[in-house]
NUSE-338192 format. One record per residue: x, y, z of N, C-alpha, C in turn. Coordinates in steps of 0.2 Angstrom, whole numbers. Layout:
<sites>
+-------+-------+-------+-------+-------+-------+-------+-------+-------+
!   n.u !   n.v !   n.w !  ca.u !  ca.v !  ca.w !   c.u !   c.v !   c.w !
+-------+-------+-------+-------+-------+-------+-------+-------+-------+
!     X !     Y !     Z !     X !     Y !     Z !     X !     Y !     Z !
...
+-------+-------+-------+-------+-------+-------+-------+-------+-------+
</sites>
This chain:
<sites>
+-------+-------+-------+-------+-------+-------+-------+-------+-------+
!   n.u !   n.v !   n.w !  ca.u !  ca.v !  ca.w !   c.u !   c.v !   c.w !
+-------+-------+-------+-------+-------+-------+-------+-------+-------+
!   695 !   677 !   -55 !   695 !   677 !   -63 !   702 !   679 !   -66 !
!   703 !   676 !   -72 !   712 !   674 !   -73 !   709 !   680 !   -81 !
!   715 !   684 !   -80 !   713 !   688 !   -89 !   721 !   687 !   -92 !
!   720 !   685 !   -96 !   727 !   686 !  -100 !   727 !   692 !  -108 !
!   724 !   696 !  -107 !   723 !   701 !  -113 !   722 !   706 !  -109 !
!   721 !   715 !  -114 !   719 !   718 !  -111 !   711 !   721 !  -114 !
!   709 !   725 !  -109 !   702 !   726 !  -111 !   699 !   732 !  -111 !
!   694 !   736 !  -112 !   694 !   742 !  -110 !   690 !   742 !  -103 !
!   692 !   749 !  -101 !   692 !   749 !   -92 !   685 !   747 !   -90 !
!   679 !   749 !   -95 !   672 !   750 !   -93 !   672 !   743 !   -91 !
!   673 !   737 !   -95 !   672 !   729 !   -97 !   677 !   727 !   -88 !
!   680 !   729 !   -88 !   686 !   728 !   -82 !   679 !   729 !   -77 !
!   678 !   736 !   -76 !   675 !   738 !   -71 !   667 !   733 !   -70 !
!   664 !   731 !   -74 !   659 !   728 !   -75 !   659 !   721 !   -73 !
!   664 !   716 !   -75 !   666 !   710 !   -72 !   669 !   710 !   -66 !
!   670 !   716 !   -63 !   672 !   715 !   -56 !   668 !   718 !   -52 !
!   662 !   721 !   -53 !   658 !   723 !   -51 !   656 !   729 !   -47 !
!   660 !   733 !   -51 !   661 !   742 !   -49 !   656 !   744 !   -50 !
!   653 !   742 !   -57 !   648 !   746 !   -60 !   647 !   744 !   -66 !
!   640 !   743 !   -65 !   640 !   742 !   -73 !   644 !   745 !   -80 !
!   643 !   745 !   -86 !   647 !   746 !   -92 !   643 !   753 !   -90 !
!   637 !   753 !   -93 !   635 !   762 !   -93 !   635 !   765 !   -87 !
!   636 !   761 !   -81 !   637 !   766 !   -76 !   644 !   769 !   -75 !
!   648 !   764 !   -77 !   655 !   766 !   -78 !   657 !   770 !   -82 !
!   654 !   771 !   -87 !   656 !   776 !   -95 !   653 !   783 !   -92 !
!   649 !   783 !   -85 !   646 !   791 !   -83 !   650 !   790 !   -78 !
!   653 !   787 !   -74 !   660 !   789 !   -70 !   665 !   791 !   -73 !
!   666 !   789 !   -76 !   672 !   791 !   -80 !   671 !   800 !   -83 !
!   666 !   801 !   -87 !   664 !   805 !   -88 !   665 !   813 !   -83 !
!   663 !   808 !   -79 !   663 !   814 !   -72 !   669 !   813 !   -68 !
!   674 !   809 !   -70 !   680 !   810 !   -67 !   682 !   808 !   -61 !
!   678 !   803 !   -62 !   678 !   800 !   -53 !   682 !   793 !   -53 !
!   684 !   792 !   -59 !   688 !   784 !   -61 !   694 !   786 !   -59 !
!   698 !   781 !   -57 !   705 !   782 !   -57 !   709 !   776 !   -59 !
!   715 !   776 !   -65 !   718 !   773 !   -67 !   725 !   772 !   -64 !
!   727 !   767 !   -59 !   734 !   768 !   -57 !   736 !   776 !   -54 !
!   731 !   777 !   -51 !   733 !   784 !   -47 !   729 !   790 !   -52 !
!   729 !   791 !   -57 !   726 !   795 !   -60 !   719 !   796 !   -63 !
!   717 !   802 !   -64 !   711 !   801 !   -64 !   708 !   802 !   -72 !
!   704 !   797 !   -74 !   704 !   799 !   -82 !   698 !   799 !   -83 !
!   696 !   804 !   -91 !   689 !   804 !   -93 !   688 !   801 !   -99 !
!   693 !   796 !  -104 !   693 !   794 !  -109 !   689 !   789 !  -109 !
!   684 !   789 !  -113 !   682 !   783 !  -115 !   686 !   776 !  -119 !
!   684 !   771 !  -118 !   687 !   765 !  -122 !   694 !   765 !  -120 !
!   696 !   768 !  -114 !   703 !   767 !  -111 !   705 !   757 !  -111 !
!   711 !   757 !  -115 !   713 !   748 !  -113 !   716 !   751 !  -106 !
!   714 !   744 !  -103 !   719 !   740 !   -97 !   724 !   733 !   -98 !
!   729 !   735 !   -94 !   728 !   725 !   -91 !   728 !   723 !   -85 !
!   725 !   723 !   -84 !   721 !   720 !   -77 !   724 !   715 !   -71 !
!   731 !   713 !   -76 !   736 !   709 !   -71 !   741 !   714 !   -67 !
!   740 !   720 !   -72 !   744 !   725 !   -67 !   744 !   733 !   -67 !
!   736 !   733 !   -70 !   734 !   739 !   -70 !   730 !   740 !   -61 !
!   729 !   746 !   -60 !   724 !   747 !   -55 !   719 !   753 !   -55 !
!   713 !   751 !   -54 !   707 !   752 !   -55 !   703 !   754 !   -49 !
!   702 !   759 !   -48 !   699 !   763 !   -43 !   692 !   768 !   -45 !
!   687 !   769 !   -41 !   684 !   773 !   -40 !   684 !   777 !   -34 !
!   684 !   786 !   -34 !   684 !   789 !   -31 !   677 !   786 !   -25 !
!   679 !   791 !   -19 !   672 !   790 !   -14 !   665 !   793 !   -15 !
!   668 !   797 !   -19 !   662 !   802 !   -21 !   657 !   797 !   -26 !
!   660 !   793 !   -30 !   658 !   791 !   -35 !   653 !   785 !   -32 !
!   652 !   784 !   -26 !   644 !   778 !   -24 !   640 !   781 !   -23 !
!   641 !   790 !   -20 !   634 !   791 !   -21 !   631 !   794 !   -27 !
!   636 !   793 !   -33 !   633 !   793 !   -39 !   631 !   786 !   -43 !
!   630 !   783 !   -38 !   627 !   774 !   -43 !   620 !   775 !   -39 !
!   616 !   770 !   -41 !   609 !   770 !   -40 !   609 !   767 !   -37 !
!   605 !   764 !   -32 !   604 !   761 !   -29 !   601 !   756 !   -31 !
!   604 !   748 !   -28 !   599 !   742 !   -30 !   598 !   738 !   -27 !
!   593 !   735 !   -27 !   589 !   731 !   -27 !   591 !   722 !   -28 !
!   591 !   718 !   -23 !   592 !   710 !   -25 !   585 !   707 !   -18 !
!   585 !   702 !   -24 !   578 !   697 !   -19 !   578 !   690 !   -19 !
!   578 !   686 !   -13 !   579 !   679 !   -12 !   571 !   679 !   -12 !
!   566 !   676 !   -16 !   560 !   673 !   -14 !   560 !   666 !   -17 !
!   554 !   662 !   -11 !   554 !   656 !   -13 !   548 !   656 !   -18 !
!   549 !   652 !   -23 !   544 !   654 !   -30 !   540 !   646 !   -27 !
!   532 !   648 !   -26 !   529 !   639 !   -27 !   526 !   637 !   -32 !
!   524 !   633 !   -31 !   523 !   628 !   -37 !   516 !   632 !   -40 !
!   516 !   631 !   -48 !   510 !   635 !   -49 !   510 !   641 !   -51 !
!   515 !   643 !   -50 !   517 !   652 !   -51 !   522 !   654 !   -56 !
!   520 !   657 !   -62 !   524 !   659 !   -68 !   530 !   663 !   -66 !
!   536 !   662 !   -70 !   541 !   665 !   -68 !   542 !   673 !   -73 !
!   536 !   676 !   -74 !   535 !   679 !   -80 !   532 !   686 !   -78 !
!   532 !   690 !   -83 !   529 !   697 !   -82 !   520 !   697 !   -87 !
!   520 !   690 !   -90 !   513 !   691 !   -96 !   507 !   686 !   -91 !
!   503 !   693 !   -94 !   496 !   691 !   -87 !   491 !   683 !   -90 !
!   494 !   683 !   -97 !   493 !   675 !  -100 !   495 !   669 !   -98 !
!   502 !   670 !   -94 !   505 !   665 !   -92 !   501 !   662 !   -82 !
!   493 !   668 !   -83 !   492 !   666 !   -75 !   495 !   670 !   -70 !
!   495 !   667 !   -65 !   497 !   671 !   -59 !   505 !   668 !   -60 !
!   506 !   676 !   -58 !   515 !   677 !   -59 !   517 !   679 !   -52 !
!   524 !   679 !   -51 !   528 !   680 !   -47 !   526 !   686 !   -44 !
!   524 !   693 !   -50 !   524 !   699 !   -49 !   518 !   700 !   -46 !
!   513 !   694 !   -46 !   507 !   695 !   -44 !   506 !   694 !   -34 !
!   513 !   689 !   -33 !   516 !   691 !   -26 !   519 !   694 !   -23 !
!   522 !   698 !   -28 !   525 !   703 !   -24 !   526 !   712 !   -29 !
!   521 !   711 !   -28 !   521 !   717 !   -34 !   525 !   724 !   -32 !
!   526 !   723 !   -25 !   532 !   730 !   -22 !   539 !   729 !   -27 !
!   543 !   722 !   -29 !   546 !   722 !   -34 !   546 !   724 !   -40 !
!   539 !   724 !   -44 !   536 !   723 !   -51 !   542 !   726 !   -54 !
!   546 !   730 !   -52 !   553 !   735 !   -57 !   558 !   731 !   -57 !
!   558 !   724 !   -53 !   563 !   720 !   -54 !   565 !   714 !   -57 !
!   570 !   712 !   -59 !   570 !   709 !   -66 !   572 !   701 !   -64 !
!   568 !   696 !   -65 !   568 !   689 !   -64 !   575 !   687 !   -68 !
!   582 !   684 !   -63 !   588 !   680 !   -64 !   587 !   675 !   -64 !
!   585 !   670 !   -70 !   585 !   663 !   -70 !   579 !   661 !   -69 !
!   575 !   658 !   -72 !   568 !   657 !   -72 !   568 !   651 !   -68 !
!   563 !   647 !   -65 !   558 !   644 !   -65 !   554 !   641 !   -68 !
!   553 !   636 !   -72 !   544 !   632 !   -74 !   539 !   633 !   -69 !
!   534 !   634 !   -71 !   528 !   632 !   -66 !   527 !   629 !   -61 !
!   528 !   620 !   -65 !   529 !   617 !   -61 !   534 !   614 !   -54 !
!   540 !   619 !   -55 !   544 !   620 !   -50 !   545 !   625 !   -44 !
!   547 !   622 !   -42 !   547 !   629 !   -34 !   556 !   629 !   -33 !
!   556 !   636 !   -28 !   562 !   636 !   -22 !   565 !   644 !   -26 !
!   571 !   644 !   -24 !   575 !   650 !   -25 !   576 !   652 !   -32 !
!   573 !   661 !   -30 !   571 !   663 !   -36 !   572 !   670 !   -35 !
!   578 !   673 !   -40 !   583 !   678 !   -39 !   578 !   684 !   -43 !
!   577 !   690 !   -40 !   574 !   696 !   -41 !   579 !   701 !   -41 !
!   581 !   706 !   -46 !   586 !   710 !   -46 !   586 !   714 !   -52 !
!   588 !   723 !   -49 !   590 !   729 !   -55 !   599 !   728 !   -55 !
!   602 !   725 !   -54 !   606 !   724 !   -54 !   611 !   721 !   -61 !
!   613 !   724 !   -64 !   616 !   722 !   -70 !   621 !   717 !   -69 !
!   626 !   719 !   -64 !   630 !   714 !   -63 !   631 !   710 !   -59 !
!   625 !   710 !   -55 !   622 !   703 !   -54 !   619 !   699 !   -59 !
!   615 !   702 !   -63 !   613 !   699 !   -67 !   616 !   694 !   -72 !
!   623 !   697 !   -75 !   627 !   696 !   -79 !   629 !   688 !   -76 !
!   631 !   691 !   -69 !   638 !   685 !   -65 !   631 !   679 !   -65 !
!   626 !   675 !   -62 !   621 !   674 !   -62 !   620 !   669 !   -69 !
!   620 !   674 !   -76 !   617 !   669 !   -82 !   622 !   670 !   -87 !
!   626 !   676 !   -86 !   630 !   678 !   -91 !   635 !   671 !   -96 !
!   635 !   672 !  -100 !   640 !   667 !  -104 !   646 !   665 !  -101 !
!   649 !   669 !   -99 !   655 !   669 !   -97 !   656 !   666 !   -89 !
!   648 !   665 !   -88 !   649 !   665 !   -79 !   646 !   657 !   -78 !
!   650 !   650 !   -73 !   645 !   647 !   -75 !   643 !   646 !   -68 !
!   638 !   651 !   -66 !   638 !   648 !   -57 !   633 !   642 !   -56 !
!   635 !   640 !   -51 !   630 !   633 !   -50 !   622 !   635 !   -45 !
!   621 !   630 !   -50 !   613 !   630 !   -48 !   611 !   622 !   -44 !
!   610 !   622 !   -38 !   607 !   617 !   -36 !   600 !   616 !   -35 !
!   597 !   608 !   -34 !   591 !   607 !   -34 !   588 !   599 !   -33 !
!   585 !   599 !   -27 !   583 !   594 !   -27 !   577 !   591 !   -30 !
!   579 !   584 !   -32 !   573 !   582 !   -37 !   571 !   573 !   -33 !
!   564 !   575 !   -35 !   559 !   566 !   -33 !   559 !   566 !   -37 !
!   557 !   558 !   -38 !   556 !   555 !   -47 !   550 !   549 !   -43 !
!   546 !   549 !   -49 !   542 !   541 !   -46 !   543 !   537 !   -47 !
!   550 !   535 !   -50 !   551 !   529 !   -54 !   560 !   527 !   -49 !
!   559 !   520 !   -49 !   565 !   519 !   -40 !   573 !   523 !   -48 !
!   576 !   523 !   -42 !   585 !   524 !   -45 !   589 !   524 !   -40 !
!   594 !   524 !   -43 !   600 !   522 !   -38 !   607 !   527 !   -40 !
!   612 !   528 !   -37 !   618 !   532 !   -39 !   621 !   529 !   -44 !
!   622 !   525 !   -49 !   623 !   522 !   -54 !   622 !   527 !   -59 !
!   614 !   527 !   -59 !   610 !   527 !   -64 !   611 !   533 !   -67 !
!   611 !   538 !   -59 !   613 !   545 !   -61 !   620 !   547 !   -62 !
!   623 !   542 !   -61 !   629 !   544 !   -63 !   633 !   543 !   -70 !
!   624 !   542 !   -75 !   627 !   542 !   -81 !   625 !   551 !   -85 !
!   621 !   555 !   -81 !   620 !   563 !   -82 !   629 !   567 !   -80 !
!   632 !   565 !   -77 !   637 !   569 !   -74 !   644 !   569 !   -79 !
!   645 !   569 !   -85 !   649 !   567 !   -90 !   648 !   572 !   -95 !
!   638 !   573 !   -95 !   635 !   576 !   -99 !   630 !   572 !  -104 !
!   626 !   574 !  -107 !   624 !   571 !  -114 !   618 !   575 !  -117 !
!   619 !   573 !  -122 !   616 !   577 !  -127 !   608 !   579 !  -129 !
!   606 !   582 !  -126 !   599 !   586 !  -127 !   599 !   588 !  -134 !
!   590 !   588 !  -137 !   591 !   590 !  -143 !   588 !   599 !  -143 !
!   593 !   603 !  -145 !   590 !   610 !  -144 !   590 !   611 !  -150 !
!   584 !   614 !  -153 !   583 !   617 !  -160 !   585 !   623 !  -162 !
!   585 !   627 !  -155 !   586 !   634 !  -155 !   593 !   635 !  -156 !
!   598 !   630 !  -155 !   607 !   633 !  -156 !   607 !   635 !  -165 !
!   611 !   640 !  -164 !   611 !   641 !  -173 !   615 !   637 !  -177 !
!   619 !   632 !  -172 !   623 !   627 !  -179 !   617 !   623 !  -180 !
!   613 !   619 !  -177 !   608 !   615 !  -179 !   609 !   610 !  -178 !
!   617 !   612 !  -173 !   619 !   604 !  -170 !   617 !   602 !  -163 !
!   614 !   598 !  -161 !   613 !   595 !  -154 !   619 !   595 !  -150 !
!   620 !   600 !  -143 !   627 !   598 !  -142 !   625 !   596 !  -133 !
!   631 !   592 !  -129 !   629 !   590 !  -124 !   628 !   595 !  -120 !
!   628 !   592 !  -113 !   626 !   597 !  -107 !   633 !   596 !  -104 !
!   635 !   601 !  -101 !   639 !   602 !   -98 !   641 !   597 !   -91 !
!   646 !   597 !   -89 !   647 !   590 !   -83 !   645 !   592 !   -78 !
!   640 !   588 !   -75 !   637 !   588 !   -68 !   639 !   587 !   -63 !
!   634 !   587 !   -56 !   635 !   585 !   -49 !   629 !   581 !   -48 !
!   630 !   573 !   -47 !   622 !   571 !   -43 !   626 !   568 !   -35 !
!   620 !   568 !   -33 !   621 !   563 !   -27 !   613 !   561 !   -25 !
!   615 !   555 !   -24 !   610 !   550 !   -22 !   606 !   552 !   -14 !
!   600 !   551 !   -14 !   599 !   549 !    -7 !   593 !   549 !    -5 !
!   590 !   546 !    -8 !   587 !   538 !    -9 !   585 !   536 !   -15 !
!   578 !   530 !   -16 !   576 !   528 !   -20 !   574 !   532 !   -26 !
!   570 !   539 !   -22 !   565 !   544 !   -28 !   568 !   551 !   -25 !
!   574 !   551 !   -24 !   575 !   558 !   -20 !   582 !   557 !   -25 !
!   586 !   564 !   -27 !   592 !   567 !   -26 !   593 !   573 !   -28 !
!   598 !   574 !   -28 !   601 !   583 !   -29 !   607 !   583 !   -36 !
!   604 !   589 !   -39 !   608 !   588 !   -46 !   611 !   595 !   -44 !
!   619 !   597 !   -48 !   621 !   603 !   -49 !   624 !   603 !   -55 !
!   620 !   613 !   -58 !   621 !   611 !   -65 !   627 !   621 !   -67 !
!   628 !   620 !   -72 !   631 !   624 !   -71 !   628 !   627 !   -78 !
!   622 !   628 !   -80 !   623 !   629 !   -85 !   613 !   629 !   -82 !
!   609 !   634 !   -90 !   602 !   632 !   -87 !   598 !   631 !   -94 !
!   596 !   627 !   -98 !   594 !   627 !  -103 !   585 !   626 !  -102 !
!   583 !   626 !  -106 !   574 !   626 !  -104 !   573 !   618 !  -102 !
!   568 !   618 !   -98 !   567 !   614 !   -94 !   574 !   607 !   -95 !
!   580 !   609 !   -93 !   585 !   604 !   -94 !   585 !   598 !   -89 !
!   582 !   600 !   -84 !   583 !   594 !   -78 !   577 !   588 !   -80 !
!   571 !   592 !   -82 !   565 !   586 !   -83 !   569 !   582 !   -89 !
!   573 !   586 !   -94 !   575 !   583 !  -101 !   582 !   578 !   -99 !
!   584 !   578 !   -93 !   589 !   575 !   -93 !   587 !   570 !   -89 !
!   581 !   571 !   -85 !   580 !   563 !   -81 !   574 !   560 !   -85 !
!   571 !   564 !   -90 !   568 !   558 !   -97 !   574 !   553 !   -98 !
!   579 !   555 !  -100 !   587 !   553 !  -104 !   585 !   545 !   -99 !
!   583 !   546 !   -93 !   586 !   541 !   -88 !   579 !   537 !   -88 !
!   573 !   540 !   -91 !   566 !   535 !   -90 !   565 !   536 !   -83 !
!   564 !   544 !   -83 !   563 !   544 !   -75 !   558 !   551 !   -74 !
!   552 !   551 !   -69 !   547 !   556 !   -72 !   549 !   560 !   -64 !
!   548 !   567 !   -67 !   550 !   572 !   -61 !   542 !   572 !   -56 !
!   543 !   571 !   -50 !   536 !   571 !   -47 !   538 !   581 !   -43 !
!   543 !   584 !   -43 !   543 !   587 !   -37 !   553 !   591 !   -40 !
!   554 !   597 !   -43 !   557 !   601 !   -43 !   556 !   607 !   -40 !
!   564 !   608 !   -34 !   565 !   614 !   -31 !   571 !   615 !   -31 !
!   576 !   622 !   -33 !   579 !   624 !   -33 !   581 !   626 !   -26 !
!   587 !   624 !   -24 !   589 !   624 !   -16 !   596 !   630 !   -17 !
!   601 !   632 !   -21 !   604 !   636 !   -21 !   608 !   640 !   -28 !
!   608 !   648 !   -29 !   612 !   647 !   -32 !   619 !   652 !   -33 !
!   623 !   649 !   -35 !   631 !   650 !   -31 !   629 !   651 !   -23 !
!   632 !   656 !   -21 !   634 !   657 !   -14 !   625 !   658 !   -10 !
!   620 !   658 !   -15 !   613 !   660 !   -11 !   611 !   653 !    -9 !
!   610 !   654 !    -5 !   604 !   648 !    -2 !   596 !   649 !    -1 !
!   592 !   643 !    -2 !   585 !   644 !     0 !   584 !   645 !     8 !
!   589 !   640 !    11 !   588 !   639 !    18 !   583 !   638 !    21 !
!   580 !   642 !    24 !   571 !   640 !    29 !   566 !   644 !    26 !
!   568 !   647 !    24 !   563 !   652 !    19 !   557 !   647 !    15 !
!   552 !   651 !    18 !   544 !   647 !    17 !   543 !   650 !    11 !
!   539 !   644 !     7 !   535 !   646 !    -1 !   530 !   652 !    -2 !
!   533 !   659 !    -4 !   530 !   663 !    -5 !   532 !   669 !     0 !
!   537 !   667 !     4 !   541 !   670 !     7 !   549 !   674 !     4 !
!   550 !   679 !     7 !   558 !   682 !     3 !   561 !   687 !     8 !
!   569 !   688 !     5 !   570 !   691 !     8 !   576 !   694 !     4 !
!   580 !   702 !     7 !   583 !   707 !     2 !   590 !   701 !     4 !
!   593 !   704 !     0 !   601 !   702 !     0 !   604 !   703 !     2 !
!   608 !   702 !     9 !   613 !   706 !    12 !   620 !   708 !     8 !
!   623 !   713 !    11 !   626 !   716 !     6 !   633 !   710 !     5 !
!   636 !   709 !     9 !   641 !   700 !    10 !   636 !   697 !     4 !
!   630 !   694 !     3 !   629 !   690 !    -3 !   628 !   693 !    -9 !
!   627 !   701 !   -10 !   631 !   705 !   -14 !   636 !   701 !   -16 !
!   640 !   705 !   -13 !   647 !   705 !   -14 !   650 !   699 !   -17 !
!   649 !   693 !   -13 !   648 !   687 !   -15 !   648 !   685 !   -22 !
!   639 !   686 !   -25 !   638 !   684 !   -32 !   642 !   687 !   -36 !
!   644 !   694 !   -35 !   649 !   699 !   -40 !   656 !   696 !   -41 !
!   659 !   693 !   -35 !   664 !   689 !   -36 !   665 !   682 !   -40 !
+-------+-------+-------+-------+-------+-------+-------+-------+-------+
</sites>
C-alpha cells in the first residue's frame, strides 16, 4: 500500500492491521504505542508512514481480543442473513458463530465461500472502499457461449443502480473471464454490487443456471464440502490484512 500524505496514527495502524481504530485509540491510551522509538498517549497523533515507525509494545496483544475468522462453504438455498424471514440462514448452521459478522454476502441462489468474522480489519480489507480484493467464481449458464462473448464484461459496463446518490448509472469496474467451455466460466470481480454477476451475464442474454464463489483474495474454497467450514489459519490472517 503506497501513502503519499500523512495520517493520524489510529488510521495507519488500522490499514496495516495492528488494530483496529478503537482498539488502537486504547493502546495508545495505555501506553503501549510506540512512535519511532517513543512511546506516546496522544490521540489524533499525524504520521507519515513513508518514514515514520509504528510499533506496539508486547505487552499490548494480550490487550486486543481475541478473533474470530471463518471459511464456510454457504449451499444453495441458505440466506446470507441474520432475519428469520429470509428462512433458513447461515446462522441457522452454525449457530456456534451466531456473534460473527458475515463479510460479503451471498444470494440464496448461490453457493461456495463465505467469510465469517469479528474482525474489523478484516472486515474493512475484504469490502472496505479503499480495498479492491478479488472475488472469484465460477458460473454455468444454459445458454452455449464462447470467450469472445465474455470478453465483452472485462472492460466493464454499465449496470443500472438506483441506489448511487448521483443518479447516474455508472460501469462495473474491469474484469477477469476465462472460458472453459460451452456453459461453464470463471469471472473475477473486484468489486461486489447486488446480484452483479447475474446482471452482468443478462448484459450477455445468458441465464445463470449455477453460481459459486471459488475464492476471495488470498482465501480458497478448495475441497471444503457444502455446509462445511473451517477457522483461518493465522498465515491467511495475516494475508487478508495485507
Amino acid at each position: 500500500m503506497l501513502y503519499t500524505a500523512q495520517m493520524r496514527i489510529q488510521k495507519y495502524m488500522s490499514e496495516q492491521g495492528i488494530a483496529s481504530r478503537r482498539e488502537a485509540e486504547r493502546l495508545i491510551k495505555e501506553g503501549l504505542v510506540m512512535l519511532n522509538g517513543r512511546v506516546i498517549r496522544e490521540m489524533g497523533v499525524q504520521i507519515d508512514p513513508a518514514k515514520d515507525q509504528v510499533k506496539i509494545l508486547a505487552s499490548a496483544k494480550a490487550k486486543l481480543p481475541q478473533k474470530t475468522s471463518v471459511v464456510f462453504y454457504k449451499p444453495r438455498g441458505i440466506a446470507s442473513s441474520r432475519l428469520r424471514n429470509e428462512g433458513k440462514t447461515v446462522y441457522d448452521l452454525l449457530p456456534q458463530f451466531i456473534k460473527l459478522n458475515i463479510i460479503g454476502r451471498l444470494d440464496r441462489a448461490s453457493e461456495g465461500l463465505l467469510l465469517l468474522s469479528d474482525d474489523g480489519v478484516i472486515a474493512k480489507a475484504v469490502t472496505g472502499e479503499q480495498h479492491l480484493m478479488e472475488k472469484e467464481y465460477l458460473v454455468k449458464v444454459r445458454e452455449e457461449t464462447n470467450a469472445g462473448r465474455l470478453k465483452k464484461l472485462e472492460p466493464g459496463i454499465v449496470l443500472d443502480d438506483p441506489s448511487i446518490s448521483s443518479g447516474q448509472a455508472r460501469p462495473t469496474l474491469p474484469c477477469k473471464t476465462k472460458f472453459l467451455d460451452q456453459h461453464t466460466f470463471l469471472i473475477t470481480l473486484r468489486e461486489g454490487r447486488k446480484h452483479q454477476i447475474r446482471r452482468m451475464c443478462a448484459f450477455l442474454n445468458l441465464t445463470i443456471t449455477n453460481l459459486k464463489r471459488l475464492r476471495i483474495g488470498p482465501l480458497k474454497l478448495s475441497n471444503l464440502q457444502p455446509g462445511k467450514f473451517r477457522l483461518l489459519t493465522p498465515q491467511e490472517v495475516s494475508a487478508l490484512k495485507k
